[in-house]
C-alpha positions in Angstrom: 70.9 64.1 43.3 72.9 67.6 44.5 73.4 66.4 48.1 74.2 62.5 46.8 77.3 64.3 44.8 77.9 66.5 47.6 78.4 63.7 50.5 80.5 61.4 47.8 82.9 65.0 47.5 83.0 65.6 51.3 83.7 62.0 51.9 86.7 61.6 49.1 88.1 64.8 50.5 87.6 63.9 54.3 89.6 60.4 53.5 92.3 62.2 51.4 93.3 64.2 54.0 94.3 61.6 55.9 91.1 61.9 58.3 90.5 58.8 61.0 88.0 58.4 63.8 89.1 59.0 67.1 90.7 55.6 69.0 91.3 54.3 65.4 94.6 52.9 63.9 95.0 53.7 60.2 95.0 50.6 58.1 98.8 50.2 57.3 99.7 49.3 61.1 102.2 46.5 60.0 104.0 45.2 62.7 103.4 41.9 63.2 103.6 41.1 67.1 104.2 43.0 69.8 105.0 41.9 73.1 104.1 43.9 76.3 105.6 44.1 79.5 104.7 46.4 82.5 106.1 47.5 85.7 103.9 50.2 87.5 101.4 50.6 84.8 98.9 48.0 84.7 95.7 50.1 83.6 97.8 51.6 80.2 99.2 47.7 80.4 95.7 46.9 79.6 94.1 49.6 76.9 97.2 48.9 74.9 96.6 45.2 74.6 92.7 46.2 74.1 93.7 48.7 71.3 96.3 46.1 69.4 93.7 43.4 69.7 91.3 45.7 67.9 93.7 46.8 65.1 94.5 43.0 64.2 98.2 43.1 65.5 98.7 39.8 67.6 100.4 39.4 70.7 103.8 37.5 71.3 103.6 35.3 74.2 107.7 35.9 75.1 109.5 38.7 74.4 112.1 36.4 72.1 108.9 35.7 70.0 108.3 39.1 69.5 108.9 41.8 66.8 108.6 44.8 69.3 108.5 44.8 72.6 106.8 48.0 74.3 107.6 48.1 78.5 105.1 50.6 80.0 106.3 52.1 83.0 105.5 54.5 86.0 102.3 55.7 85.0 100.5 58.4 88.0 97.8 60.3 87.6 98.0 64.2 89.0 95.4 66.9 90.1 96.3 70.5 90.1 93.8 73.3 90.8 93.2 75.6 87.8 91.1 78.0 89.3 89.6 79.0 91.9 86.5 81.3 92.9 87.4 84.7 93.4 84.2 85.4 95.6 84.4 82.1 97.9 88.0 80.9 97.6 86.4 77.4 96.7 88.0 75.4 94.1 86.0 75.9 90.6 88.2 73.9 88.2 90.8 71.0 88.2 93.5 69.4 85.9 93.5 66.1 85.9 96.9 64.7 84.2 97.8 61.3 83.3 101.9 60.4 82.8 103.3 57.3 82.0 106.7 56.2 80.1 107.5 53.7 77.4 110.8 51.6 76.1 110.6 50.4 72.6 113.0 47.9 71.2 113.1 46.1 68.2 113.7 42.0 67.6 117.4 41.8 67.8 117.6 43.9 70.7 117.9 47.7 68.8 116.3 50.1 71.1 114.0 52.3 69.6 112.8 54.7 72.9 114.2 54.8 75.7 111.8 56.6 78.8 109.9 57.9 76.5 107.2 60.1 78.0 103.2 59.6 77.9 101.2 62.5 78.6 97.3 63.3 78.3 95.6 65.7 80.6 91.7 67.3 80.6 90.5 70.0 82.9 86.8 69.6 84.6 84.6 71.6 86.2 84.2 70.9 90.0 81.0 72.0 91.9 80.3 71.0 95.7 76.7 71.1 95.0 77.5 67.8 93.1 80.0 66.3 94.6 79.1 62.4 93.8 78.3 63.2 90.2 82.0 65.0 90.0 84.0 62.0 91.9 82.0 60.1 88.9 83.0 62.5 85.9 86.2 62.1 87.4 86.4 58.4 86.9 85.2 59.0 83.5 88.1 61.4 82.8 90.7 59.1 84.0 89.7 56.3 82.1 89.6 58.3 78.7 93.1 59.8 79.3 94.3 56.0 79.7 92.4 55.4 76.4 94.1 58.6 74.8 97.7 57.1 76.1 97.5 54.3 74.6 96.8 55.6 71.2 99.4 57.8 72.1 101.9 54.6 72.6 100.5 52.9 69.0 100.6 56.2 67.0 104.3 56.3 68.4 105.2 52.6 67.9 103.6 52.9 64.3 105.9 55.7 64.2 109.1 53.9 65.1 108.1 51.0 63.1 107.9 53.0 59.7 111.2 55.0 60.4 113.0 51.8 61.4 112.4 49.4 58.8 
């Protein structure tokens, strides 16, 4: 009965403090359609649209249609060295760094952002003993820093949307 009151206490206090899963949208994302153009940033293009579809929000087919209109732009990934053996001279760590940028502007043509700037980055481990398995952790990382962009873009769209009402 002691741990039944316990997890309903930890769960009241976990949701009042505003807590949501990872990737999720909270509940009052009230914009009604968006509409989504790209120009050199096809794979945030794409987690965006994945990420609206999945909080509910649907998606104008014109930009006239539209109450927002997000254009992703530019987006590069980059690789920097972190560190480096002190032994071999081999490289022992990376940075892997995602950019993109973002214009937001509202139905009547009031801009919200202008070249606003997307940025997510992870370091990872490199060892030449596994190099296929690292080119593969490397595709993972890139993915997930797209995914973290585009919640990135929503959190700053829900942003916009609530200060520009």
């Amino acid at each position: 009965m002691k741990s039944r009151l316990f997890l309903i206490c930890l769960l009241l206090i976990t949701t009042a403090c505003g807590f949501h899963l990872r990737g999720s949208l909270q509940s009052d994302f009230n914009i009604a359609n968006v509409y989504i153009q790209s120009s050199g940033a096809s794979k945030l293009e794409k987690e965006v649209k994945y990420q609206l579809s999945g909080a509910g929000v649907s998606l104008a087919s014109s930009a006239e249609a539209a109450s927002y209109v997000l254009n992703l732009k530019q987006e590069s990934f980059e690789k920097t060295v972190l560190s480096v053996s002190a032994s071999t001279g081999k490289v022992e760590e990376y940075q892997l760094v995602f950019k993109a940028k973002m214009d937001a502007v509202q139905s009547g043509g009031k801009t919200l952002a202008r070249d606003d700037n997307i940025r997510t980055a992870r370091d990872f481990t490199f060892d030449e003993d596994a190099v296929l398995g690292k080119f593969s952790e490397e595709t993972i990382i890139q993915e997930d820093l797209v995914r973290l962009a585009a919640n990135q873009v929503l959190r700053r769209l829900q942003a916009l949307a609530a200060t520009n009402k």
